[in-house]
C-alpha positions in Angstrom: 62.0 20.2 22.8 61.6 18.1 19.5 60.6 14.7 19.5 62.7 11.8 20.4 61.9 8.9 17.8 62.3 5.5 19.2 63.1 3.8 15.9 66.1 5.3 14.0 66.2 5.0 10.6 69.4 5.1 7.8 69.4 7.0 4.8 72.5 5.9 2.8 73.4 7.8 -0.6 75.1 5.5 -3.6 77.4 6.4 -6.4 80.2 7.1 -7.9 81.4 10.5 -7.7 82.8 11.7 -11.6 80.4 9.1 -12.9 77.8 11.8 -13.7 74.1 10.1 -13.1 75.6 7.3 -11.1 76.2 10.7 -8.7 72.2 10.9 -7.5 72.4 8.9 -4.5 75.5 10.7 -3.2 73.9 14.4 -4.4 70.3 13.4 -2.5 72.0 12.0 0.8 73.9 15.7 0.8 70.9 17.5 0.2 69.2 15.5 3.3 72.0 16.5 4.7 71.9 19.8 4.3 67.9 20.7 5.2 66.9 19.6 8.8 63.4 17.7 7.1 64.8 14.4 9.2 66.5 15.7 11.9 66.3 11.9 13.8 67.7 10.4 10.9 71.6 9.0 10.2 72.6 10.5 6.8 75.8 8.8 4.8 77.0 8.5 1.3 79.2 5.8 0.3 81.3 4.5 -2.6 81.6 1.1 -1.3 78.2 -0.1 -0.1 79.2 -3.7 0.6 81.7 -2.3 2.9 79.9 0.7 4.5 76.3 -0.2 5.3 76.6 -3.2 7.3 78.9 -1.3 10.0 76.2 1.8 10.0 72.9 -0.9 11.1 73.6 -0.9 14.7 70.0 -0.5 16.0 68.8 1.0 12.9 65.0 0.2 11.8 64.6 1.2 8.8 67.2 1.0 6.1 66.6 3.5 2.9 69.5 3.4 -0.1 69.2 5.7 -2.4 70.9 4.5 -5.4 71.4 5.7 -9.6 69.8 2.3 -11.6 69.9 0.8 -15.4 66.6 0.5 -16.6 65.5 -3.1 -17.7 61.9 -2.7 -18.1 61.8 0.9 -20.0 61.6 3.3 -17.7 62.9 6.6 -18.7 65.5 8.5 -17.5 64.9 10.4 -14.6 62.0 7.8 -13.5 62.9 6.4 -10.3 60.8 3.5 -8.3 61.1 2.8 -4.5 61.8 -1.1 -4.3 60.6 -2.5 -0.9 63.5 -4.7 -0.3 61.8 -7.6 1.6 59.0 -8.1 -1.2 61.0 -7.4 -4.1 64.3 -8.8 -3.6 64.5 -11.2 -6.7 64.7 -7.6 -8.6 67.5 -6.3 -6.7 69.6 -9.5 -7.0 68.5 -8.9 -10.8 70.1 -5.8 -10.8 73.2 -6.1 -9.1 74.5 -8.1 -12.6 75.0 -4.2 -13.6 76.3 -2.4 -10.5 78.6 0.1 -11.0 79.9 -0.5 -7.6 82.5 -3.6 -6.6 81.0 -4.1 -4.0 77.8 -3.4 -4.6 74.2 -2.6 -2.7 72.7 -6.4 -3.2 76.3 -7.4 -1.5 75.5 -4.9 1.5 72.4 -6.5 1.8 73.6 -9.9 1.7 76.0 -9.5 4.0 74.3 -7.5 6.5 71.6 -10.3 6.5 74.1 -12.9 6.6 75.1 -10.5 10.0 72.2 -10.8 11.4 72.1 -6.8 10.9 69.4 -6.0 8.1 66.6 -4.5 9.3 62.8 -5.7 9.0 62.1 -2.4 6.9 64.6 -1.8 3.6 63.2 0.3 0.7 66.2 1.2 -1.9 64.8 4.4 -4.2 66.2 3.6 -7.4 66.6 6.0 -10.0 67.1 5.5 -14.1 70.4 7.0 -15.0 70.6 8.5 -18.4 74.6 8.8 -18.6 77.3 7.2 -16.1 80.1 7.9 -18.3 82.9 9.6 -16.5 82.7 13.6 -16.1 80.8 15.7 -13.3 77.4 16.3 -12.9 73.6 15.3 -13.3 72.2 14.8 -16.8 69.3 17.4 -17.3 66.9 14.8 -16.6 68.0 13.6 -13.0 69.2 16.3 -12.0 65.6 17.4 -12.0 63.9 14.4 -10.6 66.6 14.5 -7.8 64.7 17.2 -5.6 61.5 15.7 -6.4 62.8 12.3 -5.1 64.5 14.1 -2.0 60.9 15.8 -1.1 59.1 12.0 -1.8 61.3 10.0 0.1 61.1 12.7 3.2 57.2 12.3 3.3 57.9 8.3 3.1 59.9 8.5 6.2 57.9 10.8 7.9 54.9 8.4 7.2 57.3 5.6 8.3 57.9 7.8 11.7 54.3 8.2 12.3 53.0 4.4 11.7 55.9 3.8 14.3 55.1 6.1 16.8 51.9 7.9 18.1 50.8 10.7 15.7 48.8 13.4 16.8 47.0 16.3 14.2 
């Protein structure tokens, strides 16, 4: 019988499908998804993340977005960075002046706080887009750092898991 965790976590996937790069958080939410590596864990995608992630909090402990980012500080395409939403907020605020999304991640967040519905742990895995112009499909470069991000934000939540609950070797 597997193990029941007590604290669910959220993993919700960002993008715009037919906006090539600005596809990654949509493609790694389908790839978690697909492999059972979280099997506790709620899994969306969304479009619309102002609208979306505040009604998917309900008892949710840790929040993870996973969303395709503009680089301001020279990070290359392909880099990505997990943000620790609590510590780092004046960043995300920062970066919602270039959402691609109307109603954008820093709105969700807003909102759900203003809700009462944000939870105390919210890390947002953003990833430098190299090319959101419309068409389908990755650019070479995130399309590789997509599995390597999948595989590092697994072991993140995992970790998460285990500082949460009793670990045993």
């Amino acid at each position: 019988m597997a193990a029941q965790f007590k604290r669910p976590v959220c993993i919700v996937g960002c993008g715009r499908w037919l906006r090539r790069d600005d596809e990654v958080g949509l493609r790694i939410a389908r790839l978690l998804s697909e492999s059972d590596s979280l099997p506790q864990t709620r899994i969306y995608s969304t479009e619309a993340p102002a609208i979306d992630i505040p009604t998917w909090l309900d008892g949710v402990e840790l929040l993870v977005v996973i969303d395709a980012a503009k680089s301001g500080n020279g990070h290359p395409p392909g880099s990505w960075d997990r943000i620790d939403c609590r510590t780092t907020n004046a960043r995300i605020r920062a970066r919602g002046n270039t959402d691609t999304h109307g109603m954008s991640v820093d709105l969700a967040l807003s909102l759900s706080e203003s809700l009462g519905l944000l939870p105390k742990d919210v890390w947002i895995y953003a990833v430098v887009a190299e090319d959101v112009g419309y068409g389908d499909g990755l650019s070479p470069v995130v399309a590789r750092a997509a599995p390597v991000l999948c595989d590092a934000l697994v072991l993140d939540v995992k970790g998460w898991l285990c500082q949460s609950e009793v670990c045993h070797a």
